[in-house]
C-alpha positions in Angstrom: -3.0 -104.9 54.1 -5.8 -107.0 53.5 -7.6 -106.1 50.1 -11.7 -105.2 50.6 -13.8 -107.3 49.8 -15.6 -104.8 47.9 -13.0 -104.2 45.0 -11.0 -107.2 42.8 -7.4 -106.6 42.3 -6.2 -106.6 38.2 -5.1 -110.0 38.6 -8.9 -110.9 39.1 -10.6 -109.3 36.6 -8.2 -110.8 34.0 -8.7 -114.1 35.7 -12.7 -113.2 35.8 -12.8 -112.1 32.4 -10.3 -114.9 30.6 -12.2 -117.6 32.3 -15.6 -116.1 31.6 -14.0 -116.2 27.9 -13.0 -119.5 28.1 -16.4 -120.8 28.9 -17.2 -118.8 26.2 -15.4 -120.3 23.5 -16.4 -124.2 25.1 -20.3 -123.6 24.3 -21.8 -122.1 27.4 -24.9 -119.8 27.0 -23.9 -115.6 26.1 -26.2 -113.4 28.6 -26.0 -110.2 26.2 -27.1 -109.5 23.4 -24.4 -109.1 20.6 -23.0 -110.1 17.4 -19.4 -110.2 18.6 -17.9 -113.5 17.7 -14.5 -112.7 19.5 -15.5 -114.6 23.1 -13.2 -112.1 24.8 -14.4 -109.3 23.8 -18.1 -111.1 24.4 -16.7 -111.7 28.0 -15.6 -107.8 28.2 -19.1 -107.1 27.3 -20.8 -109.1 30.2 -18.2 -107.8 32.9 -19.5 -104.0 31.7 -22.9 -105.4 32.3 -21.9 -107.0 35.3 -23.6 -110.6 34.8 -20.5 -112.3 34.5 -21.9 -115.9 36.2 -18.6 -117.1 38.6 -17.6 -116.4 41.9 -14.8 -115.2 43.4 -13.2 -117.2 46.5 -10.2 -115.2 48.1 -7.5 -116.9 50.3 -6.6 -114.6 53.0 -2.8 -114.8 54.4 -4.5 -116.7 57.5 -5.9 -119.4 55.6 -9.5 -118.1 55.6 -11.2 -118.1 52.4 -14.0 -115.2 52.1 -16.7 -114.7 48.9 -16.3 -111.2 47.0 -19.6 -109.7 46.0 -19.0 -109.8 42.6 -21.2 -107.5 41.0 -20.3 -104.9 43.6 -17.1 -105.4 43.0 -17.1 -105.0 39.2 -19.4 -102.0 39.7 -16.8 -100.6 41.9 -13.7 -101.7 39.6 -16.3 -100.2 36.7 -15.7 -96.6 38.3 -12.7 -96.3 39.9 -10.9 -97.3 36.3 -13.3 -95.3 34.1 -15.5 -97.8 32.8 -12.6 -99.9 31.3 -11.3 -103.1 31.8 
């Protein structure tokens, strides 16, 4: 089964969210408006508001990559799992 390119698996969203955090914590401009220091949580944050800057390449099992739509993707992993990440 090939996964849709309209949903990220969990593995991705930690990956999304950790490097996101990473970049974070090495300087890069926030794009919400908080006063959380943590940059996790800061990178929780802008996946809820889906502006999370990165895209996603997926390797398919015939050596294809394809782009995911990201922000359709979060929105889609946003309510299937209830808003939580």
């Amino acid at each position: 089964m090939i996964w849709p390119n309209d949903r990220l698996t969990r593995f991705e969203v930690a990956r999304l969210v950790s490097a996101r955090a990473l970049q974070i914590a090495l300087g890069a401009p926030v794009f919400v408006k908080t006063v959380e220091l943590s940059p996790i949580n800061t990178s929780k944050l802008e996946f809820k508001e889906k502006i999370i800057p990165i895209t996603v390449k997926r390797k398919l099992p015939d050596g294809k990559e394809t782009v995911i739509d990201v922000k359709k993707a979060i929105e889609n992993w946003l309510v299937d799992n209830k808003g939580e990440i």
